[in-house]
N, C-alpha and C positions, 0 to 999 in steps of 0.2 A: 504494500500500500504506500503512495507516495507522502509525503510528506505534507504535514500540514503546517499554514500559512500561521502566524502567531500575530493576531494582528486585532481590532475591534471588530465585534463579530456584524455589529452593524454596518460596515465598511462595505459595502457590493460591488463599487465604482472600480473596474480595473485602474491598474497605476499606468499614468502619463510617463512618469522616471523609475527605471528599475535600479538598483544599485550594488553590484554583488562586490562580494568581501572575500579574498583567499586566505584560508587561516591554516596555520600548520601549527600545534602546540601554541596557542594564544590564550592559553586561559587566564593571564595576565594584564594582556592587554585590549582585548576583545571585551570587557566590559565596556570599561573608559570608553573606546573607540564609537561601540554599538549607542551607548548614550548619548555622544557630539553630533554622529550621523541621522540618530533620530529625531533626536531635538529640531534638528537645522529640518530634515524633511517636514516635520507637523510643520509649519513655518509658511511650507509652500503651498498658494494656492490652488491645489490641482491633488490629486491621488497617486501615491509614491508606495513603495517597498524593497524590501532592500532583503536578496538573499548571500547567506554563506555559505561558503562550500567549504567544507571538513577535509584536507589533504591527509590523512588515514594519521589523527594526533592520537598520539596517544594520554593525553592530557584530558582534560575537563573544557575544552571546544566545544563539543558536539552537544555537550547539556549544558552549558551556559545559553545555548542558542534554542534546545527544544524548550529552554525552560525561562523563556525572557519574555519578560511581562505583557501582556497583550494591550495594547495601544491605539493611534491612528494610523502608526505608520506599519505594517504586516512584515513581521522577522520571519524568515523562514529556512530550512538548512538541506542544504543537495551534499551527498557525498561522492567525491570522489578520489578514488582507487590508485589512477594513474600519478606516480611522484611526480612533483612540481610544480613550481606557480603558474605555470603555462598551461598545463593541465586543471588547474582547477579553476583559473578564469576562464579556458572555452569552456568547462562544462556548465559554470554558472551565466555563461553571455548566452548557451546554446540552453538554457533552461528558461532563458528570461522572454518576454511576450508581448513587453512595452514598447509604444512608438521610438522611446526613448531609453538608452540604456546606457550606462558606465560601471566602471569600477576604480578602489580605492583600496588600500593599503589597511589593515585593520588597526595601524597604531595613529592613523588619522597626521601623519606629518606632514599633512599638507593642508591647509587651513579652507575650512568647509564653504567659506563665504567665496571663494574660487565657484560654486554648483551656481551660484546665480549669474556667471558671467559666461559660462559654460555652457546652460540649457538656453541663455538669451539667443548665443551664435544658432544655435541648434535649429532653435525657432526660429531664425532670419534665413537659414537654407544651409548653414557649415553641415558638413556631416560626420567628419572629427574633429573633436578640439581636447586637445590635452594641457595639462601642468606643464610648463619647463622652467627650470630652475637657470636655465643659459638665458633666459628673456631679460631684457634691458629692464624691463620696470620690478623685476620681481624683490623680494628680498628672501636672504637663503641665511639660515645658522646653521653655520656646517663644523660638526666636531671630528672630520674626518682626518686621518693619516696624510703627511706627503706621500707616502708611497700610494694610499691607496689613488688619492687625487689624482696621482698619476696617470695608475691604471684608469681610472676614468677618463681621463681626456687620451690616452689609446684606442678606449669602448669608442668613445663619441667621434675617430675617425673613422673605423671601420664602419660602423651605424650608418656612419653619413655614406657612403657609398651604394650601400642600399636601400637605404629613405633619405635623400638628398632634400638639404634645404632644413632637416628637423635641428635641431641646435640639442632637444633633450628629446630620447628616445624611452628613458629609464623612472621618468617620473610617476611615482604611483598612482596617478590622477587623470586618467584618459575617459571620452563621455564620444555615444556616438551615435546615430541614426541604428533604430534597430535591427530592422532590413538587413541594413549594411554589414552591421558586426556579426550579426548571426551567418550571414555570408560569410568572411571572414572565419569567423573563429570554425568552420564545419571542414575547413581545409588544414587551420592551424598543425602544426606535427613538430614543435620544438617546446619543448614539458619546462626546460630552465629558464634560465635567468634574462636569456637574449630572446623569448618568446616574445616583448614587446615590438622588439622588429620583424619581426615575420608579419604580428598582427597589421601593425601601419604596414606595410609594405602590402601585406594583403587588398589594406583597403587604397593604396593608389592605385594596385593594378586593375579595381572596380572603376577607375575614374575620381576618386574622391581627391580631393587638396586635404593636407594637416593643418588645420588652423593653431596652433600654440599662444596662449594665453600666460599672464605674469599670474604669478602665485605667491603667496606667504609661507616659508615651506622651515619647519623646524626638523636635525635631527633628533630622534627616537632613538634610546639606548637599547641594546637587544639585539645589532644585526648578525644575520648570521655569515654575512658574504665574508671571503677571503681570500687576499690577493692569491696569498702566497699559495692556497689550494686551488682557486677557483679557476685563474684568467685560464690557465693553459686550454681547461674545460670549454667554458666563453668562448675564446676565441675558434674551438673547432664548431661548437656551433655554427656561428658568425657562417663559417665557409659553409657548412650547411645552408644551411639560411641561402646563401649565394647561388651554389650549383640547382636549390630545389625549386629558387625563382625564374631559375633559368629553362627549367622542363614546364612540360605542358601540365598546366594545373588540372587537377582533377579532383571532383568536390565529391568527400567522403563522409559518412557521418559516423564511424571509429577510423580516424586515420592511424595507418600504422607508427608509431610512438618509437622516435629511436630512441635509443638506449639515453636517458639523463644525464649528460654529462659534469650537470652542476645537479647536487643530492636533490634541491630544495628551489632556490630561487630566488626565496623570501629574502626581504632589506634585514 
């Protein structure tokens, strides 16, 4: 039996904005997080819900979320199976049914007041608009490593080669026509950490432009990324990513999942 929706039972109006959440062991910060995101939805004029998807934690995730308070705004929890954030954002974009759909990071480091400026493009005809923390007006508290900064601005060349023109491919803050994403994400086949680029890159070979928006974006203690394990991983994706944009796409609804080369994916 699927899953039920955890939301005001007088609530009938399907959601305008769906919002899903990839959580892998969040029992920590998935309250906090579920609180900001809700709050900020009751807010909007219009009918909103926001599902999580459970990346197989073995933590207190999965009943923090069956068991969250019933509201305006409808919680509701997808599990799934396949390791990685890449994997559990298609299965929550491919679960969602709103004109409008995004997802977000569950420790919320990117500041919520960002969804009003996001659904506005949305509604004027963008059909992605994400977070970047590379934007001229944004402001960024970054408690990160030189090394790791590094490896970031290596991520953000290769990136750029195949989504040309994005400045931030990695921000946990992307919102998109839902059509479009659920297009997108039924092709997705990269489960880690560089699954953000397959996704955009998916949706320009639809035709779409990336609109990128400034953001308020704080780090979050807690990451699990790591230079010194991860890039080598990263970067074979990446060439992934490259060779499989370059074959004749073919839209799957289990695309074969290569092998994770980053465990997780999570920030």
């Amino acid at each position: 039996m699927p899953p039920s929706p955890r939301g005001d039972e007088g609530t009938s109006r399907p959601p305008l904005l769906e919002i899903v959440i990839p959580a892998y062991n969040e029992e920590r910060r998935l309250p906090g997080g579920l609180l900001q995101l809700c709050a900020k939805l009751a807010r909007m004029p219009f009918p909103t819900a926001v599902i999580v998807v459970d990346n197989n934690s073995t933590d207190r995730t999965a009943e923090i979320v069956e068991t969250w308070p019933r509201g305006s705004v409808p919680v509701r929890l997808i599990h799934c199976a396949t390791p990685g954030k890449g994997a559990a954002v298609r299965a929550g974009l491919l679960g969602t049914s709103a004109p409008f759909v995004g997802f977000c990071d569950a420790d919320m480091a990117t500041d919520l007041d960002a969804i009003d400026a996001a659904f506005g493009l949305l509604l004027s005809g963008e059909r992605v608009v994400i977070g970047s923390r590379g934007h001229q007006g944004s402001l960024v508290e970054n408690r990160h490593s030189k090394v790791r900064e590094l490896g970031a601005f290596g991520f953000r060349a290769l990136a750029g080669v195949l989504v040309p023109g994005v400045s931030d491919t990695q921000c946990g803050f992307k919102f998109f026509d839902g059509v479009l994403a659920r297009e997108a994400a039924a092709v997705l086949r990269t489960p880690g950490f560089a699954f953000d680029v397959e996704l955009l890159a998916r949706c320009v070979e639809h035709g779409s432009a990336v609109q990128e928006i400034p953001v308020r974006w704080h780090d979050v203690p807690g990451s699990r990324f790591s230079p010194a394990r991860h890039t080598f991983g990263i970067v074979l994706e990446l060439g992934r990513i490259w060779l499989r944009l370059r074959a004749q796409p073919r839209v799957v609804e289990r695309p074969a999942w290569e092998p994770p080369l980053d465990p997780v994916g999570y920030p």
